[in-house]
N, C-alpha and C positions, 0 to 999 in steps of 0.2 A: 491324136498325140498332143498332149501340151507342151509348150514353147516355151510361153510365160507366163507371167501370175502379176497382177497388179491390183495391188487392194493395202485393207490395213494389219499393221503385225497385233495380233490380237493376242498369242501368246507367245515367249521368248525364251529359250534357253540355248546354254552353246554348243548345244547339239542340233536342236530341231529349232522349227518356229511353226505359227499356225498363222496363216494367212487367211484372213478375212475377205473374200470378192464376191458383194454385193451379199451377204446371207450365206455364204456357205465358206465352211472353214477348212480350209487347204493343210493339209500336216506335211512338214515339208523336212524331210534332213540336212542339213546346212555344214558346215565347216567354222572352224574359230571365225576364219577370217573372214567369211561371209557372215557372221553371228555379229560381230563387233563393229560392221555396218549397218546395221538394225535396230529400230528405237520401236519399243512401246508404243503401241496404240498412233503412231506415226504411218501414212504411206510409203510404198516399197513398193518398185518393179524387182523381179526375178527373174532371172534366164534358168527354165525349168528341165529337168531330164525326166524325164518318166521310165522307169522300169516296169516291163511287164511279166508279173512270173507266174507260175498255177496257181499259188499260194497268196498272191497278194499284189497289187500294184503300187510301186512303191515312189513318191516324187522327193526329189534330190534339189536344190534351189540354190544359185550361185549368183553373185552381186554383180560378178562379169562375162565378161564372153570368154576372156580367155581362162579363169578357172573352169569353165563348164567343160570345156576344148581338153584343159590336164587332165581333168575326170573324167572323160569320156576315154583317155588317149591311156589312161591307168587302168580303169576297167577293161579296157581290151585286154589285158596280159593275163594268160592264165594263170589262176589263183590269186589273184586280186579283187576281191567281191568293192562292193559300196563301201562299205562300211571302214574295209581297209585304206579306200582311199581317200575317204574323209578324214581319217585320222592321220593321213601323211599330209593334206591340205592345211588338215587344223596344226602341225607339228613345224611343216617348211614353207616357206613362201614358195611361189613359182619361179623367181630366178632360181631358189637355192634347191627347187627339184631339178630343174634344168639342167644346173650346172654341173651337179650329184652326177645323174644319167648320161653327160656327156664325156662328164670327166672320167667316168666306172668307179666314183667313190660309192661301195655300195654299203662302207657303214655312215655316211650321212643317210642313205637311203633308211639305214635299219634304225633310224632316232628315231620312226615312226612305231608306237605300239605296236604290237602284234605283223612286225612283218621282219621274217628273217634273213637269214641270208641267200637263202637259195633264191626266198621271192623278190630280192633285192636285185638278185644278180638277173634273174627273168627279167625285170621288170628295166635294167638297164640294157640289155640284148635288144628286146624288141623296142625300146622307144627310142633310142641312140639318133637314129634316124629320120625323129619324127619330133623331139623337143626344142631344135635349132630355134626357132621363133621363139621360145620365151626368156632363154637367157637372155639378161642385158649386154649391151655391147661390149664393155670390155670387164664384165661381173666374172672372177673368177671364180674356181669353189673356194679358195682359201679365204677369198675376202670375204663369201658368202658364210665361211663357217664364222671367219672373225667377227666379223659385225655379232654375230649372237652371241659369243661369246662377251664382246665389248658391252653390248647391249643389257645379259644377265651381271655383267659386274658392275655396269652403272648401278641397275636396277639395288641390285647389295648395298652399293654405297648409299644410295639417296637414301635406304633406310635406316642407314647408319647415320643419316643426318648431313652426307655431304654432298656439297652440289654440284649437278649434272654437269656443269660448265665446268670447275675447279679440276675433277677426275679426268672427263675427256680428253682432253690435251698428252695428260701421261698416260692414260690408256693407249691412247693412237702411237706415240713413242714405243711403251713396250712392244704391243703387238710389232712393230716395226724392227725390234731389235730380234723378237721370239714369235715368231707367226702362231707357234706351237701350246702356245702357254694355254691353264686350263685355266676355267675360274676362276678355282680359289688361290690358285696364284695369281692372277693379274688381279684380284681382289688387294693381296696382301702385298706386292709389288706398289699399287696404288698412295695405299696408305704409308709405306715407306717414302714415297715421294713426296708427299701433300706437306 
């Protein structure tokens, strides 16, 4: 069984990567968030999962211990293959799966592509009990949905030219007054205050 993988990232996309160890090239499936720790032709250790199936052996590569730990702890859930759970990796952080699963928010659960509600709702039943360790201490899911939200209306503004710093401040206020508010409202909330 492989563990890990230490060598050079030889090819890169935000899906997979191909890890270079010593001559032989590793094809590895990754997550955003392990994707966007990885550089070109740079070294890389990986904390590796290995799937064994008729069809194919398949390696899975995570930058930490503890996403390797939510993948493994997702794939347990019946109807939750790889692949869906890479794309809930690459969609939420691990506080804001954590907090999802404990809280029984299961349409944070469903912002991940391809998984719906029923697998939302499975997928908060059986880990309830098992994701304690990665929420942060006092990370709630509201703060966890807010911030991304805060986070996609910065992202709006800066391309509208305005800076991170100026918006912050009244982003934090509304979100304060309206926990609830979606984008393109604290978008346009924003620029009413600036």
């Amino acid at each position: 069984m492989i563990f890990s993988l230490q060598g050079t990232v030889q090819e890169l996309t935000p899906t997979y990567a191909v890890i270079n160890v010593q001559g032989v090239g590793y094809y590895v499936g990754i997550s955003l968030m392990t994707s966007q720790t990885l550089v070109l032709n740079q070294q890389t250790f990986l904390f590796i999962q290995q799937i064994i199936r008729e069809d194919a052996h398949l390696l899975f590569g995570f930058n930490t211990r503890s996403e390797k730990e939510m993948f493994n702890l997702l794939i347990s859930v019946n109807g939750v293959g790889a692949v869906s759970a890479l794309i809930l990796l690459s969609t939420l952080s691990l506080d804001e799966i954590a907090a999802g699963i404990l809280s029984g928010n299961s349409a944070l659960i469903q912002k991940a592509k391809g998984i719906g509600a029923k697998t939302a709702e499975r997928i908060i039943v059986d880990l309830k009990d098992k994701v304690q360790k990665f929420s942060g201490p006092a990370e709630s899911i509201s703060s966890a949905v807010d911030n991304k939200i805060k986070e996609e209306s910065l992202s709006a503004l800066e391309v509208l030219g305005i800076p991170k710093r100026t918006s912050e401040k009244i982003a934090d206020k509304i979100l304060k007054q309206n926990p609830s508010v979606s984008v393109e409202e604290l978008v346009k909330q924003i620029l009413k205050n600036i």
